[in-house]
C-alpha atoms as a printed R data frame, in Angstrom:
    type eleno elety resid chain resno       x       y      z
1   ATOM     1    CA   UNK     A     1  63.031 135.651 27.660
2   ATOM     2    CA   UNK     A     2  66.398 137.363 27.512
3   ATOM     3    CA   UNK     A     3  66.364 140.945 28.342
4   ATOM     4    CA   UNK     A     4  68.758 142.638 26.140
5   ATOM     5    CA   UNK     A     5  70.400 145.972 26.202
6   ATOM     6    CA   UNK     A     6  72.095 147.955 23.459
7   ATOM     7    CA   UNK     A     7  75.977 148.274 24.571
8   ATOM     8    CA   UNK     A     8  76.212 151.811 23.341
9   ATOM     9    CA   UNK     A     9  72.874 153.301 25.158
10  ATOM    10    CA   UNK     A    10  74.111 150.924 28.652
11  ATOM    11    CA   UNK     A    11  77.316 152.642 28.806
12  ATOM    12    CA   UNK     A    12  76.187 156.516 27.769
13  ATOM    13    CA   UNK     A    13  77.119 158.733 30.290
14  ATOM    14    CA   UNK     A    14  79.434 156.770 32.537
15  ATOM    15    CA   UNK     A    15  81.797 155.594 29.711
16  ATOM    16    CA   UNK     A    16  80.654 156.628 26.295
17  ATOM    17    CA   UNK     A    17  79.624 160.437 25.124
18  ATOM    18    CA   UNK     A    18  77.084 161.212 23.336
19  ATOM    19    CA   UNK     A    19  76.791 161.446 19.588
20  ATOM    20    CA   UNK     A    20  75.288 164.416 19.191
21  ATOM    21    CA   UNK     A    21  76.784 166.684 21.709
22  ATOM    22    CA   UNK     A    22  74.640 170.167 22.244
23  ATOM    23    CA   UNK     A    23  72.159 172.305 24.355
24  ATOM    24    CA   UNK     A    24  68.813 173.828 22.516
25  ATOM    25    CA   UNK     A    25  65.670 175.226 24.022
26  ATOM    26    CA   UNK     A    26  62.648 173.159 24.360
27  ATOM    27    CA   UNK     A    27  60.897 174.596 21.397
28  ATOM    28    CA   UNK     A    28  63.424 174.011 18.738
29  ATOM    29    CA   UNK     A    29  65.020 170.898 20.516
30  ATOM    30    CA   UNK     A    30  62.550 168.557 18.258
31  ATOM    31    CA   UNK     A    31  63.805 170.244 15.048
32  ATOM    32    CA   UNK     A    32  67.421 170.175 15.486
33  ATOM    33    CA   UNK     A    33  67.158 166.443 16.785
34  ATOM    34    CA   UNK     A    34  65.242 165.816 13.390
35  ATOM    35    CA   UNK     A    35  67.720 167.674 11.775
36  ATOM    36    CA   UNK     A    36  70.571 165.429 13.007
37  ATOM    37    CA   UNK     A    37  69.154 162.199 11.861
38  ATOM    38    CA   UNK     A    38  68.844 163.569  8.363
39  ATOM    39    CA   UNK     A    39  72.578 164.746  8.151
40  ATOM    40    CA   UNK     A    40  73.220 161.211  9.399
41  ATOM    41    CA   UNK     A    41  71.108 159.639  6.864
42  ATOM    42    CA   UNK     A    42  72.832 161.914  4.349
43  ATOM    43    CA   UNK     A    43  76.233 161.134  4.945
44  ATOM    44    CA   UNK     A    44  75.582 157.488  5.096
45  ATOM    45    CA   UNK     A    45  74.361 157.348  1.543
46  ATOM    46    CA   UNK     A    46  76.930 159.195  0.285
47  ATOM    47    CA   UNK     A    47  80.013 158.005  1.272
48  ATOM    48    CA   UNK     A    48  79.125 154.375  2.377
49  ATOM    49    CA   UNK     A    49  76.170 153.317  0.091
50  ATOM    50    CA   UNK     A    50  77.339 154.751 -3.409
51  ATOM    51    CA   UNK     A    51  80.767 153.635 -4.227
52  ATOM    52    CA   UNK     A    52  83.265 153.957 -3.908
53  ATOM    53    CA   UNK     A    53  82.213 153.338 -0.199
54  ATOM    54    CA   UNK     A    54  84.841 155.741  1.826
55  ATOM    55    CA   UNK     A    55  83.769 152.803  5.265
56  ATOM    56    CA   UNK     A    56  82.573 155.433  7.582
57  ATOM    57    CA   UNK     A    57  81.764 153.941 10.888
58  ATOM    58    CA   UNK     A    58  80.682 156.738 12.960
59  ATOM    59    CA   UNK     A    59  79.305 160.520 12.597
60  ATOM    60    CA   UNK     A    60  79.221 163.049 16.108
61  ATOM    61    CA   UNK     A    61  77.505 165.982 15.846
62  ATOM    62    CA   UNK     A    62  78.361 169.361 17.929
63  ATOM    63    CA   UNK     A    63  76.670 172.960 17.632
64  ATOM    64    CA   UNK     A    64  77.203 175.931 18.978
65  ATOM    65    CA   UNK     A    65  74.703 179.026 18.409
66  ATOM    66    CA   UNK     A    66  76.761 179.998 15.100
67  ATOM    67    CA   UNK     A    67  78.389 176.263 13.844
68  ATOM    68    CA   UNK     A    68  77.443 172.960 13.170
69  ATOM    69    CA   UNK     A    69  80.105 170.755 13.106
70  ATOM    70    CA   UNK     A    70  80.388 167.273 12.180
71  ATOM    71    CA   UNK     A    71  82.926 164.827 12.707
72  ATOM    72    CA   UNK     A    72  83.552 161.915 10.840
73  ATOM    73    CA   UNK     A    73  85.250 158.786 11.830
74  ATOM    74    CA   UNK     A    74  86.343 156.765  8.879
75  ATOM    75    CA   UNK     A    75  88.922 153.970  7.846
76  ATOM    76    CA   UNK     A    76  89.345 155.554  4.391
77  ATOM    77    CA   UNK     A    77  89.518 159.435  4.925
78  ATOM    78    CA   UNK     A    78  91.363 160.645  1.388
79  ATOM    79    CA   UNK     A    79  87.925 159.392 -0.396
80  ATOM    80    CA   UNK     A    80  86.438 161.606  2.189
81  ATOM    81    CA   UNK     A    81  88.648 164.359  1.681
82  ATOM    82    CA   UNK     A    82  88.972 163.689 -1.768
83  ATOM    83    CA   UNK     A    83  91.416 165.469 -4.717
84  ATOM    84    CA   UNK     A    84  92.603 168.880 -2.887
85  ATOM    85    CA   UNK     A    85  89.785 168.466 -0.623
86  ATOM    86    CA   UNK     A    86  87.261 169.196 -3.362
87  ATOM    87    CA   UNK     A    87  85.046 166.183 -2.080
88  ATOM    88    CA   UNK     A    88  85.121 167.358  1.481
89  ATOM    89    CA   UNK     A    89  84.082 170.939  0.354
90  ATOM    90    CA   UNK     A    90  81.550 169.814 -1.410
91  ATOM    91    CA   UNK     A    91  80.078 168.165  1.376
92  ATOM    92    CA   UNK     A    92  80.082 170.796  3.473
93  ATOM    93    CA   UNK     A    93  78.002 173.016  0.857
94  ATOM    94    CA   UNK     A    94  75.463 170.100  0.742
95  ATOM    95    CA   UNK     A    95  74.896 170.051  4.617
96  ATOM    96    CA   UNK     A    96  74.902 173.773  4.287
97  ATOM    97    CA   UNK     A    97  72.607 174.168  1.772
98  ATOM    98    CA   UNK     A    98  70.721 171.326  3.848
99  ATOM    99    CA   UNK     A    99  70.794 172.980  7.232
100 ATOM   100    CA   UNK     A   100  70.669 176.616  6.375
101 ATOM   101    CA   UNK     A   101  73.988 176.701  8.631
102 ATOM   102    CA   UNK     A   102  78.006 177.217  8.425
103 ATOM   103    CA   UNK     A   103  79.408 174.019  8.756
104 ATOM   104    CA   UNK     A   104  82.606 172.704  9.633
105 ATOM   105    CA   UNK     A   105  83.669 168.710  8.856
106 ATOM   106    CA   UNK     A   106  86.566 167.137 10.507
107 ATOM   107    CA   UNK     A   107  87.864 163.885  9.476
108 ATOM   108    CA   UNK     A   108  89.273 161.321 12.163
109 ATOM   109    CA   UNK     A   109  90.853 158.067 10.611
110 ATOM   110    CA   UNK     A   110  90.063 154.671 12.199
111 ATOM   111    CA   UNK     A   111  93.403 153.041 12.557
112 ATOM   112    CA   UNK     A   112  92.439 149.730 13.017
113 ATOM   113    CA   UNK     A   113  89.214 149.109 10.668
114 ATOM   114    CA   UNK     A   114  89.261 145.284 12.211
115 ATOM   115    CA   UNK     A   115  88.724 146.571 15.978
116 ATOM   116    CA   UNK     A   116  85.545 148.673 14.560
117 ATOM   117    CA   UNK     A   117  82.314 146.891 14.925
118 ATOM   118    CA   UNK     A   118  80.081 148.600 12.572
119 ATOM   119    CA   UNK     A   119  82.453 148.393  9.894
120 ATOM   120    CA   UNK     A   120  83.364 144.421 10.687
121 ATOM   121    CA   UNK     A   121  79.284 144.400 10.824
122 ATOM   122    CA   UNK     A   122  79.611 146.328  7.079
123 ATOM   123    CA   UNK     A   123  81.849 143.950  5.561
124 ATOM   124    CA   UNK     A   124  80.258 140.822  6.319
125 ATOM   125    CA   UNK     A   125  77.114 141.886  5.083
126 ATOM   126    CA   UNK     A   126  78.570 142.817  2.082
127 ATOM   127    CA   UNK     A   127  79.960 139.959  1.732
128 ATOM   128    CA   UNK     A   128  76.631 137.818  2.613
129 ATOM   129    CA   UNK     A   129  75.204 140.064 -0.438
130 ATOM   130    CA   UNK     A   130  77.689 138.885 -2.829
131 ATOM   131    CA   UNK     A   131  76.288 134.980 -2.118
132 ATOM   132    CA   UNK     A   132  79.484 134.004 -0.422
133 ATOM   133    CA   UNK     A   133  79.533 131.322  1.922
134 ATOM   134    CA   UNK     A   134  77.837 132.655  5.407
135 ATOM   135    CA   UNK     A   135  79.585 130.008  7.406
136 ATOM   136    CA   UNK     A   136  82.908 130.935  6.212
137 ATOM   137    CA   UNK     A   137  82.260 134.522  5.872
138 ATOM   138    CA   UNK     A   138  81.236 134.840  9.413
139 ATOM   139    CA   UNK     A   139  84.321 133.014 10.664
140 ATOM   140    CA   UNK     A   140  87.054 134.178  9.136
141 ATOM   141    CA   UNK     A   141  86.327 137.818 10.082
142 ATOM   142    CA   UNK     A   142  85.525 136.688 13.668
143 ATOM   143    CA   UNK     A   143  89.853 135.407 13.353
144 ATOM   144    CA   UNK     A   144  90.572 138.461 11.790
145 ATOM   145    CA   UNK     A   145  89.223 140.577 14.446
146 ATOM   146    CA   UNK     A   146  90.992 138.502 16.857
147 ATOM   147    CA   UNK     A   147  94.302 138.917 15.098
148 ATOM   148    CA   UNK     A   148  94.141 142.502 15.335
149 ATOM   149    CA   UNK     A   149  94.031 142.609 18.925
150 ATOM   150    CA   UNK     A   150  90.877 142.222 20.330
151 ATOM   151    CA   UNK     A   151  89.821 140.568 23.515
152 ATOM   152    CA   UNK     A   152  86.882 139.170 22.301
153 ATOM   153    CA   UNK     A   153  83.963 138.867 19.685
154 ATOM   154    CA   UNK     A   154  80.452 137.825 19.062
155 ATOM   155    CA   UNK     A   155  79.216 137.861 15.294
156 ATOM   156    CA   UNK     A   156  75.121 136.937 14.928
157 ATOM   157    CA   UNK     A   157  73.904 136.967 11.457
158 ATOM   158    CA   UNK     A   158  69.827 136.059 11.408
159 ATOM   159    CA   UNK     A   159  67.920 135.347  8.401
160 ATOM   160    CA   UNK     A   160  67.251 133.313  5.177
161 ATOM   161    CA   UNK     A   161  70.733 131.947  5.264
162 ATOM   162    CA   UNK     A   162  72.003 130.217  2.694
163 ATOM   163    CA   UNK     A   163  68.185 131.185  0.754
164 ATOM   164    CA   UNK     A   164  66.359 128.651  3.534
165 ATOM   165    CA   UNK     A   165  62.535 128.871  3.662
166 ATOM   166    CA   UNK     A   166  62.715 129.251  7.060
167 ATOM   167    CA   UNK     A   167  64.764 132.294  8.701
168 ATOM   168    CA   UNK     A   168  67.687 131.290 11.378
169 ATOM   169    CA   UNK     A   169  70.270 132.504 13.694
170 ATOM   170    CA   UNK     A   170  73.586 131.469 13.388
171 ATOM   171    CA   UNK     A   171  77.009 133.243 15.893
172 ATOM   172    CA   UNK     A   172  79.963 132.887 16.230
173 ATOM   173    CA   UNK     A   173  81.806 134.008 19.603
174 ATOM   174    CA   UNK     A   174  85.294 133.953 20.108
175 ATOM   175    CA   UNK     A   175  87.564 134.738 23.545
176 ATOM   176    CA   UNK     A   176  85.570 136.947 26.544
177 ATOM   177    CA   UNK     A   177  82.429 139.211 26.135
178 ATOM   178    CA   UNK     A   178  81.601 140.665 29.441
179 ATOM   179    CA   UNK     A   179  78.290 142.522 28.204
180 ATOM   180    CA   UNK     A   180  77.187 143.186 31.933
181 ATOM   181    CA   UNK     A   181  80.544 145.145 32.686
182 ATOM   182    CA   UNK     A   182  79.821 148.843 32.453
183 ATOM   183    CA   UNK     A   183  84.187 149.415 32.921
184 ATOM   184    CA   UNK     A   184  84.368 147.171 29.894
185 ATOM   185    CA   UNK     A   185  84.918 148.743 26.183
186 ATOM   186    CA   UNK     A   186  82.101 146.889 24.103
187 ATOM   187    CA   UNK     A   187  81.938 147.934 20.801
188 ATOM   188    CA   UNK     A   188  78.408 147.118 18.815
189 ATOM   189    CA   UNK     A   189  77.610 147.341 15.303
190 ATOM   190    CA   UNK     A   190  74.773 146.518 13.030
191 ATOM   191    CA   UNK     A   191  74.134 145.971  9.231
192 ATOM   192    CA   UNK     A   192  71.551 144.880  6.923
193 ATOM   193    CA   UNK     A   193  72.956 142.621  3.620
194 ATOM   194    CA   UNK     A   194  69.749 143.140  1.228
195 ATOM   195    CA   UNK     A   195  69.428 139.665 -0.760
196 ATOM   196    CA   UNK     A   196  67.527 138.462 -3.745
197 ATOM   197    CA   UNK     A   197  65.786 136.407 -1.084
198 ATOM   198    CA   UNK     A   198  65.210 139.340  1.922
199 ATOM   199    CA   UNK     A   199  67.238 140.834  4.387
200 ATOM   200    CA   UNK     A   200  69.838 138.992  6.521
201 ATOM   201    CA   UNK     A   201  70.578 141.249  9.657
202 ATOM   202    CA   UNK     A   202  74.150 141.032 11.321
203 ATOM   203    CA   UNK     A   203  75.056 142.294 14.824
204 ATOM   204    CA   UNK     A   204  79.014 142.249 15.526
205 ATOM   205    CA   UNK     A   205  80.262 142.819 19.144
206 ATOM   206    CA   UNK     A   206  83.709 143.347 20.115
207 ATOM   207    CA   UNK     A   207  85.033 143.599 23.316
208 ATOM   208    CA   UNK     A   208  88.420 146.084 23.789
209 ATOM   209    CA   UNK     A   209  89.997 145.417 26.635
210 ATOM   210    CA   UNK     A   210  88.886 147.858 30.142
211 ATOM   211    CA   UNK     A   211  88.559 151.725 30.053
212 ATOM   212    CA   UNK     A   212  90.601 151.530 32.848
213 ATOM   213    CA   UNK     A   213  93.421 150.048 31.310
214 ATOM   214    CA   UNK     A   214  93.227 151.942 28.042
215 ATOM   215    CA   UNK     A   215  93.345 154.757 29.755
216 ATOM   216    CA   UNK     A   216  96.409 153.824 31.406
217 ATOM   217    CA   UNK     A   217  98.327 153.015 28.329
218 ATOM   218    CA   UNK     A   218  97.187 156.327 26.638
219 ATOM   219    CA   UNK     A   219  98.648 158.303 29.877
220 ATOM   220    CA   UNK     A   220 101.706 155.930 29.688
221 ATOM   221    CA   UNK     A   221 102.204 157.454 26.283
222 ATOM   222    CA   UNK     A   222 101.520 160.859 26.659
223 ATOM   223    CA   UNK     A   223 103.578 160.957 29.426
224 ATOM   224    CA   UNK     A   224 106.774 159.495 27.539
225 ATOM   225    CA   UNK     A   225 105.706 162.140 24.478
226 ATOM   226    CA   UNK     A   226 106.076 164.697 27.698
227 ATOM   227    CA   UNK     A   227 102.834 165.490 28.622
228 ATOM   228    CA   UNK     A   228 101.381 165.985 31.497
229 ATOM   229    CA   UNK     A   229  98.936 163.544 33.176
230 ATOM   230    CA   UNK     A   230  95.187 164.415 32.672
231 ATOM   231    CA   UNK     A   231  92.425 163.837 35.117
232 ATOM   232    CA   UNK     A   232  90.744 160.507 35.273
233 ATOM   233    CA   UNK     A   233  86.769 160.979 33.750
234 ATOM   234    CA   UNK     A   234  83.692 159.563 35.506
235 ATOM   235    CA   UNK     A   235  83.542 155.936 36.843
């Protein structure tokens, strides 16, 4: 049997930070863990399950003894923000309200939606709910990922495909995944397309390029902005 690891939990703590980045005593660690989850679930339903969906791939959570605040990574953020930033404040009164906390939201755009996994993962399962053509669907948005600059990718949708009696696996993989590498930047994202005939699941990975190297170009261009060089992190 192949042993498989999540990419996300293999890399946490050498490469990746946490999600939910904070420091509570034992007693009321359970709660505030709970607690996370639920603005998680919250947010998700929100903005990416009722349209308009505002394609948020990713929500980090800090506190400190006073705050909660929660940042939102998304490839569409004026629905997030919405008119005058009357969606965003109204948000932030629901978690509130939710929490029994002051809250703070800050919105980071995805610039390249195709490089994201869980929102490549998104769209094709959309897609596979609409009855369009899983062969194609998976394919095409393997290319496009490639266009946009990736090094590689790996797309595995598994289920009734096509409304078959009997469930199946079908992937595509396109250029290099090195899974094993810890150096390497693997993103991993998963969605479920709900069908009139059950669930199809679909796993997207896409492989970046090295840490190393993106750090390299990011110091490359701080530097030419005039900044100074920052310390390497953890390898």
């Amino acid at each position: 049997m192949g042993q498989k690891t999540h990419p996300f939990g293999l890399r946490l703590g050498i490469t990746e930070a946490h999600r939910s980045r904070w420091y509570a005593p034992k007693a009321l660690y359970g709660e505030l863990l709970v607690e996370d989850e639920k603005i998680r679930k919250h947010l998700d339903k929100r903005l990416n399950r009722t349209p308009p969906n505002a394609a948020v791939s990713d929500i980090h959570i800090e506190r400190t003894r006073e705050e909660l605040k929660v940042i939102i990574r998304t490839a569409r953020p004026g629905l997030v923000i919405g008119p005058k930033g009357a969606e965003v404040e109204r948000i932030t009164q629901e978690l509130a309200y939710m929490t029994g906390r002051k809250v703070a939201i800050s919105i980071i755009e995805i610039k390249q939606p195709d490089l994201d996994a869980q929102l490549v993962a998104e769209g094709v399962a959309e897609q596979l709910a609409k009855r369009a053509a899983f062969r194609r669907v998976v394919k095409t948005r393997a290319e496009g990922v490639m266009q946009a600059g990736a090094k590689g990718v790996k797309i595995l949708i598994s289920g009734r495909l096509g409304g078959a009696e009997m469930s199946r696996q079908l992937d595509v993989r396109l250029g290099s995944l090195p899974l094993s590498t810890l150096q390497a930047h693997v993103d991993y994202g998963f969605a479920e397309a709900r069908t009139g005939y059950g669930v199809i699941g679909v796993k997207v990975w896409i492989y970046r390029g090295m840490y190393d190297e993106q750090q390299t170009e990011e110091e490359g261009a701080s530097r030419a902005a005039g900044a100074r060089p920052r310390a390497r992190g953890r390898h």
